[in-house]
C-alpha positions as CSV (number, residue, x, y, z in Angstrom):
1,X,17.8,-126.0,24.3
2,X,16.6,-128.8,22.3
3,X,14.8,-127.9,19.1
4,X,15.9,-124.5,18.5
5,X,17.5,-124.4,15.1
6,X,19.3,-121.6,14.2
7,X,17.5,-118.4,12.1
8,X,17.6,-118.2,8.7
9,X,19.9,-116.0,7.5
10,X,18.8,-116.0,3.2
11,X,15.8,-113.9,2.1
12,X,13.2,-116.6,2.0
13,X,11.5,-114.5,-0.9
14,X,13.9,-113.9,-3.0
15,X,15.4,-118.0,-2.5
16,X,11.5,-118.9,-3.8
17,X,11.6,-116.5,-6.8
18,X,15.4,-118.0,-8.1
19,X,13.6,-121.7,-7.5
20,X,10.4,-120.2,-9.3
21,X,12.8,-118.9,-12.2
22,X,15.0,-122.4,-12.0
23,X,11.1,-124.7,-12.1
24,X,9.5,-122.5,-14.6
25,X,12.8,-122.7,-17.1
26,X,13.3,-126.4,-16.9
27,X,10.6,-127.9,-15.2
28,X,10.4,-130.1,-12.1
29,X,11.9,-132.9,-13.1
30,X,14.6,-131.8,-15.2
31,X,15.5,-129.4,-12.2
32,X,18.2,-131.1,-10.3
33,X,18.6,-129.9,-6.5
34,X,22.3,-128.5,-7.7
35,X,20.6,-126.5,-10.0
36,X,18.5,-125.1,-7.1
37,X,21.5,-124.8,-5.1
38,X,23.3,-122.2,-7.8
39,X,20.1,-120.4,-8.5
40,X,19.2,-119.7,-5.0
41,X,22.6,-119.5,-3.5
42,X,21.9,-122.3,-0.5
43,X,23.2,-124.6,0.7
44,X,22.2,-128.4,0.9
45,X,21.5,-128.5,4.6
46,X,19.8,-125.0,4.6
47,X,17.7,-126.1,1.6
48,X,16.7,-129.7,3.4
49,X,16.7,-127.7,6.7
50,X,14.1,-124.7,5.2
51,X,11.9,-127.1,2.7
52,X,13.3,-130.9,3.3
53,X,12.9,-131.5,-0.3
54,X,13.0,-130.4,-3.6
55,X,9.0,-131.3,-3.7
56,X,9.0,-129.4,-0.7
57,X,10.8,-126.0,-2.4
58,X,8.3,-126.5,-5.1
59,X,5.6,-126.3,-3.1
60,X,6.7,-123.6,-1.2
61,X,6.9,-121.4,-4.7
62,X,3.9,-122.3,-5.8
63,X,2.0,-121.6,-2.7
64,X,4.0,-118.5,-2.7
65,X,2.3,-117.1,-6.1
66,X,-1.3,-118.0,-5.0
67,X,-3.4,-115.5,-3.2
68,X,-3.1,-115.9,0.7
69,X,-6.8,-117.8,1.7
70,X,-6.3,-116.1,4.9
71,X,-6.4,-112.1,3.5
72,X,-10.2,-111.4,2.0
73,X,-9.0,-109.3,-1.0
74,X,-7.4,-112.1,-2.4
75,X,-4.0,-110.8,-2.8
76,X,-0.7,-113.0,-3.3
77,X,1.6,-113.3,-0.2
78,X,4.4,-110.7,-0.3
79,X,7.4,-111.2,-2.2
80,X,4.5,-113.4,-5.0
81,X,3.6,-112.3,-8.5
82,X,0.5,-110.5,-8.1
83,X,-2.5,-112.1,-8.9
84,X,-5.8,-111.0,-9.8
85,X,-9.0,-113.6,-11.2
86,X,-8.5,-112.9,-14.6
87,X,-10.5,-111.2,-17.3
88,X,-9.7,-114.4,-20.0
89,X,-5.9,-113.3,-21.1
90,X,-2.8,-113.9,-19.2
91,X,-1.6,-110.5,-18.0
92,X,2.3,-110.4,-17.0
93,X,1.6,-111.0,-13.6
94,X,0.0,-114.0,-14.2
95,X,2.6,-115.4,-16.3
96,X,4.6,-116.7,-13.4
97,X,2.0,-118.3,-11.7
98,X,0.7,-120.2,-15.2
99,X,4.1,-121.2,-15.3
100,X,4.9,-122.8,-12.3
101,X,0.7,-124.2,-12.6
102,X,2.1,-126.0,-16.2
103,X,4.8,-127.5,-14.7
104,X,2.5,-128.7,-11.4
105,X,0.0,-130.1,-13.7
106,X,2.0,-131.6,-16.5
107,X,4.7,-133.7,-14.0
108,X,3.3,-133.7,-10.6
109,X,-0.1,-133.6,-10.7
110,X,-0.6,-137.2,-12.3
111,X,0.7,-138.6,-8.6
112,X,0.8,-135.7,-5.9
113,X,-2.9,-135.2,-4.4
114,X,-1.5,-132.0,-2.6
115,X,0.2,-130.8,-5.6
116,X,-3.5,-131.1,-7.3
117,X,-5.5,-129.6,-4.7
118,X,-3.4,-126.3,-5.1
119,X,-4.0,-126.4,-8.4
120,X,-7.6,-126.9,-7.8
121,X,-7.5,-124.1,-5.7
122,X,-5.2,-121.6,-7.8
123,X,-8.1,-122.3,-11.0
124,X,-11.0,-121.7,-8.9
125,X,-9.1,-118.2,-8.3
126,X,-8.8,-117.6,-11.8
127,X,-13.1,-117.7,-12.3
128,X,-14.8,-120.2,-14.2
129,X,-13.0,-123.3,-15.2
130,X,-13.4,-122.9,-19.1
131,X,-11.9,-119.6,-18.8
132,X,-8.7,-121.3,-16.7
133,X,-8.2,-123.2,-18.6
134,X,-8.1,-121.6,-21.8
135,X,-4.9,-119.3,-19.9
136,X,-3.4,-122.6,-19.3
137,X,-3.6,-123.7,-22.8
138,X,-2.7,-120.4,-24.3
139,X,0.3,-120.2,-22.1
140,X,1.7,-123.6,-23.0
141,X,1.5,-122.6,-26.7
142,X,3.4,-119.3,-26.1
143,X,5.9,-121.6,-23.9
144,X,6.4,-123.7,-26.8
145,X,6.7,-120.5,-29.4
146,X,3.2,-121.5,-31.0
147,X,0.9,-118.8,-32.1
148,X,-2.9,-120.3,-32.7
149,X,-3.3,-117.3,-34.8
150,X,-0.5,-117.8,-37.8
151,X,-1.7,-119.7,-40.5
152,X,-0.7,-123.3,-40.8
153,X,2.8,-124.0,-42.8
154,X,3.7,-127.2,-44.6
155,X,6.3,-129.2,-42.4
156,X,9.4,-127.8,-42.9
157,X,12.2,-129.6,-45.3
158,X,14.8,-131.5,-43.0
């Protein structure tokens, strides 16, 4: 029969959440498709085959972490991070999806309309839009070891 591709045979869920880990640790661009290949164990053709790009593994994780539009209580599609609107802090469910939402909006958002409607959608989840992004913004100073709350120091000496 013509069309009929063969079935998958990787866990789909746990391929998104080694991309997730390989996005989130060195961001989209610095994320070659060989490093996706050793973090999620595939190969080239079954990586093409599944997502037929890199874009299109990234996209796959990220909608993997948002809540599923199509189940009322809002919960994340199984295998995701949990998600939850938040009360104002990150909780460690959250984290993940912050992550991958940092990377979406700091390298592809600037030129990907689809990438930017997800994260449209993702912030609306999260309640009001000050409150969304405060999370974002906290969780970019944590990624960078920054805490708001330490006083100031003089640069230090070279």
């Amino acid at each position: 029969m013509v069309g009929m591709g063969r079935p998958r045979s990787f866990d789909e869920h746990a391929v998104l959440a080694a991309a997730t880990t390989a996005f989130t640790d060195l961001g989209y661009e610095a994320t070659s498709v060989d490093d996706l290949l050793r973090a999620t164990g595939l190969h080239r053709g079954s990586l093409y085959q599944a997502f037929g790009s890199k874009r299109g593994l990234f996209l796959a994780a990220l909608r993997a972490h948002l809540p599923d539009p199509a189940d009322p209580s809002g919960s994340a599609r199984p295998g995701a991070t949990a998600h939850r609107p938040s009360s104002g802090a990150a909780d460690a469910d959250d984290v993940v999806l912050l992550d991958l939402l940092l990377v979406a909006v700091l390298e592809l958002a600037p030129r990907d309309d689809q990438v930017r409607a997800l994260i449209t959608r993702a912030l609306a989840d999260h309640g009001a839009p000050d409150a969304a992004a405060l999370l974002l913004g906290r969780r970019l100073l944590a990624r960078a070891h920054i805490d708001p709350a330490q006083p100031s120091r003089e640069d230090p000496a070279p």
